[in-house]
VOLUM-193008 format. One record per residue (C-alpha): residue number from 1; residue in three letters; chain; x, y, z. Coordinates in steps of 0.02 Angstrom, whole numbers, plus 32768, in hexadecimal, padded with zeros to 4 digits. Layout:
# VOLUM-193008
{resi=NUM | resn=ALA | chain=A | xx=X | yy=Y | zz=Z}
...
This chain:
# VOLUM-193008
{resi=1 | resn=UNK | chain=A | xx=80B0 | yy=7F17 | zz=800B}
{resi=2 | resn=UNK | chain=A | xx=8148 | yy=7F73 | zz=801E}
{resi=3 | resn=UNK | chain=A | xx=81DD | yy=7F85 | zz=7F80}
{resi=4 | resn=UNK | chain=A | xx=8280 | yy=7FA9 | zz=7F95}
{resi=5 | resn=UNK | chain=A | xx=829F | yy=7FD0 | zz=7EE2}
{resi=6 | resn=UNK | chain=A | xx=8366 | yy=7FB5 | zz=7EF4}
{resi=7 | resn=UNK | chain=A | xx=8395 | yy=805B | zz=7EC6}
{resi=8 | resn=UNK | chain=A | xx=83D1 | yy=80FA | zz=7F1E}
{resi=9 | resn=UNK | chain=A | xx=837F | yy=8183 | zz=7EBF}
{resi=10 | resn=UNK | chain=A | xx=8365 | yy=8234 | zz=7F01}
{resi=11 | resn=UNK | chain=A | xx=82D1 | yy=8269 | zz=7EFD}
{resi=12 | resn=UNK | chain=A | xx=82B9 | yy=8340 | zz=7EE6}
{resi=13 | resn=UNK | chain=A | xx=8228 | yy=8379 | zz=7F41}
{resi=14 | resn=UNK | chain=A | xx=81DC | yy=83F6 | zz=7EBF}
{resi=15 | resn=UNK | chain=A | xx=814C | yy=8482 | zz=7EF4}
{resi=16 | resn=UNK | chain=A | xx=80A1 | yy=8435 | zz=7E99}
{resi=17 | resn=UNK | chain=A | xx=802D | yy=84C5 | zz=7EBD}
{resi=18 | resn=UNK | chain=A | xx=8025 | yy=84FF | zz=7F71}
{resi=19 | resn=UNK | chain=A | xx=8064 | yy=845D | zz=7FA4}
{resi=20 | resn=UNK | chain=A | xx=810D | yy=83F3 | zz=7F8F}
{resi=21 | resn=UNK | chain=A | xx=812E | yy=834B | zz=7F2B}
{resi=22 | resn=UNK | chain=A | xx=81A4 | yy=82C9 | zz=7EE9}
{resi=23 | resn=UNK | chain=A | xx=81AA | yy=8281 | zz=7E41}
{resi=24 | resn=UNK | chain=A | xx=819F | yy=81C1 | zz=7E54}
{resi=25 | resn=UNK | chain=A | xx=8207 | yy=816A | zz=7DC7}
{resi=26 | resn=UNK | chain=A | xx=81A4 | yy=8115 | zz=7D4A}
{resi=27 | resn=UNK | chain=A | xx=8202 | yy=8066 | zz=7D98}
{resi=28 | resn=UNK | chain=A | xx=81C0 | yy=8081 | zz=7E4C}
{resi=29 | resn=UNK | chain=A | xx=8119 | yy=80A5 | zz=7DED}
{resi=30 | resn=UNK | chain=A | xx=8117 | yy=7FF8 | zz=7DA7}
{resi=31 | resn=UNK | chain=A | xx=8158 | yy=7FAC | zz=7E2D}
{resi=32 | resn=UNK | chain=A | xx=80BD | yy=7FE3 | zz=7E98}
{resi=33 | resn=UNK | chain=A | xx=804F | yy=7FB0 | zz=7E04}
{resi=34 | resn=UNK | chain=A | xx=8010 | yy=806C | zz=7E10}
{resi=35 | resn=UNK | chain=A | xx=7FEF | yy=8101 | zz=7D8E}
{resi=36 | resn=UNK | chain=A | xx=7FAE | yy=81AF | zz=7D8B}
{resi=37 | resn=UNK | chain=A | xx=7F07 | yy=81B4 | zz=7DF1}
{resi=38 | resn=UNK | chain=A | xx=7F2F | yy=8145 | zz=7E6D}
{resi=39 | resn=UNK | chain=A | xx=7F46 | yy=814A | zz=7F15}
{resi=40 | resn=UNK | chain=A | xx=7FDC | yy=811F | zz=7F79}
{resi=41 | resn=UNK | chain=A | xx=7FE2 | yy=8113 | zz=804F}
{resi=42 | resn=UNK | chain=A | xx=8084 | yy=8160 | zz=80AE}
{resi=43 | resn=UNK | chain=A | xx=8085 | yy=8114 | zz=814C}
{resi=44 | resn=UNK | chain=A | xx=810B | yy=8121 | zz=81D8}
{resi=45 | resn=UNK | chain=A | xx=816A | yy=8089 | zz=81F7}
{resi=46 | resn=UNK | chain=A | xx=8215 | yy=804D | zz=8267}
{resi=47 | resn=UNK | chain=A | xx=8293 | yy=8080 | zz=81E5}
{resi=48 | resn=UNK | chain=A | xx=8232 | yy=812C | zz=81B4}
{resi=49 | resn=UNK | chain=A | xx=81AC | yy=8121 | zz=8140}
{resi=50 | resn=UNK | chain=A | xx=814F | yy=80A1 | zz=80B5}
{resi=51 | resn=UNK | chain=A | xx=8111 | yy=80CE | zz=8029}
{resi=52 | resn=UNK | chain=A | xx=8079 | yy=8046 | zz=7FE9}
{resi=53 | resn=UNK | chain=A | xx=7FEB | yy=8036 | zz=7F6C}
{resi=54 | resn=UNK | chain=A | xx=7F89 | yy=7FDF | zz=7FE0}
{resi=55 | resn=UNK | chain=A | xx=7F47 | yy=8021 | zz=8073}
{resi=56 | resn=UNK | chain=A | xx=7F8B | yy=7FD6 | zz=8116}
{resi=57 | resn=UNK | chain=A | xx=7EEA | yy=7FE5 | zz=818C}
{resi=58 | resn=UNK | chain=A | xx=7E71 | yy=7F71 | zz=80F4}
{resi=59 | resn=UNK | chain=A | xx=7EFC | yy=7EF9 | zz=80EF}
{resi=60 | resn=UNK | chain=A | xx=7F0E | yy=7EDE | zz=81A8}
{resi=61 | resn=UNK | chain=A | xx=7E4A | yy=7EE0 | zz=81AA}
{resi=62 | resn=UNK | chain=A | xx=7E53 | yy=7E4F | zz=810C}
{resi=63 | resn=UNK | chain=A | xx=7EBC | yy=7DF3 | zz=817D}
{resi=64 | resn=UNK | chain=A | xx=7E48 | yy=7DEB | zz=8207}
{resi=65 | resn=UNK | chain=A | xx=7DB4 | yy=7DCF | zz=819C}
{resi=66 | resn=UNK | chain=A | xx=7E1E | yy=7D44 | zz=813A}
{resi=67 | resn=UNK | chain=A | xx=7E61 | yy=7CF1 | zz=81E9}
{resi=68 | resn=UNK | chain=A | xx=7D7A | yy=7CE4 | zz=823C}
{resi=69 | resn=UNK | chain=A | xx=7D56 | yy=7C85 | zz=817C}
{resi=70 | resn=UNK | chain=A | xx=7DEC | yy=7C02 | zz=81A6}
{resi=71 | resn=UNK | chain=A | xx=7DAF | yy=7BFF | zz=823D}
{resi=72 | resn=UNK | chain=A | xx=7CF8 | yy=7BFB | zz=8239}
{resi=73 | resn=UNK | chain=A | xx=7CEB | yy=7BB3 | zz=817C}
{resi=74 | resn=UNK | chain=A | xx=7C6F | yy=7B4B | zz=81C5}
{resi=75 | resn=UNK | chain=A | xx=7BFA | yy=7BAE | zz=81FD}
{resi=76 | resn=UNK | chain=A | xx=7C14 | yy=7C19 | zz=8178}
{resi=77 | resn=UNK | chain=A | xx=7BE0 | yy=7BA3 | zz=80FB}
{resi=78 | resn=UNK | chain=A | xx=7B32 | yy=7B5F | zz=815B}
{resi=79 | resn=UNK | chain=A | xx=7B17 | yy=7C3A | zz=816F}
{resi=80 | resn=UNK | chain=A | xx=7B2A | yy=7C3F | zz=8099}
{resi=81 | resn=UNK | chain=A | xx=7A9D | yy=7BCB | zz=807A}
């Protein structure tokens, strides 16, 4: 799920550490239905780069799992008893 949160914020990158960050504001937080602990997934895309909650190789996995039970609901069924 991508957001575009209909803003045009700057964001500073800040030193955390040994390594660099950006403070996410607290409405891109909610918007991603995220907090402090969890984990977000940068991944490269056309217009430069997404920033999700979920991670983009178990969705496209869900998918395929999601597309054999429409499929095969079936068999699937006669298999569950």
């Amino acid at each position: 799920m991508c957001y575009n949160v209909g803003m045009n914020t700057p964001l500073k990158i800040t030193k955390i550490g040994n390594s660099a960050g950006v403070v996410l504001p607290k409405e891109v937080l909610a918007k991603l239905r995220v907090g402090l602990g969890d984990t977000l997934h940068l991944t490269e895309a056309p217009d430069g780069v997404r920033l999700t909650a979920t991670d983009p190789d178990f969705a496209a996995k869900m998918d395929v799992a999601e597309e054999i039970m429409r499929e095969d609901r079936d068999i699937l069924r006669v298999l569950a008893k």
